[in-house]
VODREN-126930 format. One line per 4 residues: number of its first residue (from 0); their letters; for each residue x, z, y of N, C-alpha, C, O. Coordinates in pm, whole numbers. Example, Ala and Ser with C-alpha at 12.3 -4.5 7.8 and 13.67 -1.06 7.14 Angstrom:
<rs>
0> AS> 1319 780 -569 1230 780 -450 1320 780 -330 1424 846 -332; 1285 708 -225 1367 714 -106 1290 787 3 1341 804 114 .
</rs>
This chain:
<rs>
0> XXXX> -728 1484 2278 -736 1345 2238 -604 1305 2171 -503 1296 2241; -598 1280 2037 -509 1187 1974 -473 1063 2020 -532 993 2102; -369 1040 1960 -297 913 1976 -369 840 1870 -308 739 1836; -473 858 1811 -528 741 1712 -708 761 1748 -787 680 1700 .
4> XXXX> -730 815 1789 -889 805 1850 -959 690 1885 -1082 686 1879; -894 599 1921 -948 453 1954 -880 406 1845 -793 329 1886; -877 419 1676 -899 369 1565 -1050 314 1560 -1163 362 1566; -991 185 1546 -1158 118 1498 -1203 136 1361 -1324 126 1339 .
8> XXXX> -1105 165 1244 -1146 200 1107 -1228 362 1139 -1216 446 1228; -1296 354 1041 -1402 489 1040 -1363 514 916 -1372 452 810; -1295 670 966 -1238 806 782 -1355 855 790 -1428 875 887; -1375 882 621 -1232 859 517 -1335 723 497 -1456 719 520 .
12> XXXX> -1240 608 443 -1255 500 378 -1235 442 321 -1115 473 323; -1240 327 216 -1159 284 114 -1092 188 159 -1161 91 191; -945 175 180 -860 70 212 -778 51 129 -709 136 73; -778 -118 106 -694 -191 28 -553 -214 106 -543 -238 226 .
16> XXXX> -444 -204 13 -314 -225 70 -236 -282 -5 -238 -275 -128; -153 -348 70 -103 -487 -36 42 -476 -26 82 -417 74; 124 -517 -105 273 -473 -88 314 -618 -200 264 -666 -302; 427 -647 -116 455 -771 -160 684 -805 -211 777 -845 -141 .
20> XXXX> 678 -759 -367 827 -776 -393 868 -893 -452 793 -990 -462; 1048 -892 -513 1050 -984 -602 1019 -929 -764 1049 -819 -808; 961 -1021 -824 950 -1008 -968 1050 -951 -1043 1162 -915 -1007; 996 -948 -1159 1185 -835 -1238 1179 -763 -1233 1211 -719 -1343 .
24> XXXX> 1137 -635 -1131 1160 -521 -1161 1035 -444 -1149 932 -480 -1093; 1061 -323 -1215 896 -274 -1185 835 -200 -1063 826 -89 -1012; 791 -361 -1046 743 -329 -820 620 -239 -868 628 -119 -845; 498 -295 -939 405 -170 -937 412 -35 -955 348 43 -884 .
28> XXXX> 504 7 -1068 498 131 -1040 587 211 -923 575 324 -876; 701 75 -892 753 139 -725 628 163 -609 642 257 -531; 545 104 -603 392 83 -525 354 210 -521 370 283 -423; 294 248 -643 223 349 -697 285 489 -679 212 576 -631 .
32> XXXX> 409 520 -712 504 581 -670 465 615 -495 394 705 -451; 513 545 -446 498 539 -280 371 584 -245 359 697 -197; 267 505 -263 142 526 -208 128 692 -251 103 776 -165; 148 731 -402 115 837 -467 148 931 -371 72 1027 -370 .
36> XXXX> 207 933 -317 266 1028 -262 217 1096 -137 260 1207 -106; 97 1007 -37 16 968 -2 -118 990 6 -194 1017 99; -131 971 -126 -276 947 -209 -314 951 -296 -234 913 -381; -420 982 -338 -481 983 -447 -504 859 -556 -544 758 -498 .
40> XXXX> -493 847 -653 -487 683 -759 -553 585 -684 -603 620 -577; -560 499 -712 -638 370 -708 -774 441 -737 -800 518 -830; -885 381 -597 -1014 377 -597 -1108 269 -668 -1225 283 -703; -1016 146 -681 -1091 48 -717 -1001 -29 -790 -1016 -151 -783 .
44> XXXX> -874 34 -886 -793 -14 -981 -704 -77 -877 -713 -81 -754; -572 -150 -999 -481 -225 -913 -505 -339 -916 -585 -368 -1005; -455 -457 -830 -505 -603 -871 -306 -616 -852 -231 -530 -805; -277 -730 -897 -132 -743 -907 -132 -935 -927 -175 -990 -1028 .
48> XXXX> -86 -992 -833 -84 -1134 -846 88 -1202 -895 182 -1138 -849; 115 -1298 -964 232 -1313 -956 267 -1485 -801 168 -1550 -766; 369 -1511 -759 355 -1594 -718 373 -1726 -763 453 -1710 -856; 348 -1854 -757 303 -1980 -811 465 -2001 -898 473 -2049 -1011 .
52> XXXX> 558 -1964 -833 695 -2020 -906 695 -1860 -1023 704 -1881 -1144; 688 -1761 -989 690 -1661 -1072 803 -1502 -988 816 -1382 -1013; 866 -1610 -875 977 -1522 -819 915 -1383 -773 978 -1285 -812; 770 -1351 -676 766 -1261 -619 609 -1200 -669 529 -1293 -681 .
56> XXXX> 571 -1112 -690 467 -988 -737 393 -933 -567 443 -885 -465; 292 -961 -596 191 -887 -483 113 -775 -572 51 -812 -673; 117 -633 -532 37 -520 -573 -78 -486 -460 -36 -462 -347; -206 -482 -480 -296 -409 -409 -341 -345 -436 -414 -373 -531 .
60> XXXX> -346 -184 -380 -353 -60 -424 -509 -23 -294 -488 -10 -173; -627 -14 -345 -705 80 -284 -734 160 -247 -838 195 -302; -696 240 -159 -701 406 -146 -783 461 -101 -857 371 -62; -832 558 -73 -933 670 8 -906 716 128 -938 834 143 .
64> XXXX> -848 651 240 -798 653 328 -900 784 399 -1023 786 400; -806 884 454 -839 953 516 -845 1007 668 -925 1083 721; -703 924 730 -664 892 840 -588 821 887 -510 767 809; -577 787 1040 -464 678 1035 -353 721 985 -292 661 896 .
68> XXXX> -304 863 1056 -146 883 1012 -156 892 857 -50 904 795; -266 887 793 -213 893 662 -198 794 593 -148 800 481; -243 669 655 -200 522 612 -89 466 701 -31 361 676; -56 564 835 103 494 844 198 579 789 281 497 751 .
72> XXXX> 240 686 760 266 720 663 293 624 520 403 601 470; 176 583 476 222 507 386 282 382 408 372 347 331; 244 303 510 326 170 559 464 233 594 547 162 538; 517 318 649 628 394 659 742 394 505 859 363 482 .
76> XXXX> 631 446 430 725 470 310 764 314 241 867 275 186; 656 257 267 671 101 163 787 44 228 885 4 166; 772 42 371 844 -28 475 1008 -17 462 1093 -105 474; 1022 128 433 1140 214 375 1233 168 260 1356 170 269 .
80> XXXX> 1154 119 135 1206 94 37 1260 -48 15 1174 -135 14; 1357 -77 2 1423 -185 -30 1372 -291 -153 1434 -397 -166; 1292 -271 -216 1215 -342 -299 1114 -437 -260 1084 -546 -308; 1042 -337 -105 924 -380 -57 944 -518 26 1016 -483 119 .
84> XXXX> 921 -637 38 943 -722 135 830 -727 211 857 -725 331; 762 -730 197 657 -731 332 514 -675 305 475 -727 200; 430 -599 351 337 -511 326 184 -554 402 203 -598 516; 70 -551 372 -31 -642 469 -153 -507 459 -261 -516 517 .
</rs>
């Protein structure tokens, strides 16, 4: 028995993941980068919002999630990078 067996998500699945920087620099392909590493492209493209003043960029990246550790893993890496401010 794993330490992730009482995961209520059911692999492999498509999960959206959201990563949230400041504007200015290029947060998506920092995103993409990260996740890539991870995973396989975008399942269902990127969606990319800016915020109402313009300061901060939300990226949501869809993936093919295959397991938990392989989506903490990726919250790991986002979490890591100094670009990332907060991840959902």
């Amino acid at each position: 028995m794993s330490e992730y067996d009482d995961s209520p998500i059911e692999f492999p699945c498509d999960f959206p993941i959201k990563a949230m920087g400041r504007a200015g620099v290029d947060f998506e392909a920092t995103v993409r980068t990260l996740i890539g590493e991870y995973a396989d492209e975008a399942r269902a493209g990127i969606k990319i919002a800016e915020s109402r003043n313009g300061r901060f960029v939300s990226v949501t990246v869809t993936v093919r999630a295959t397991s938990r550790a392989q989506l903490d893993d990726i919250y790991r890496a986002l979490h890591a990078h100094d670009d990332v401010l907060m991840t959902l």
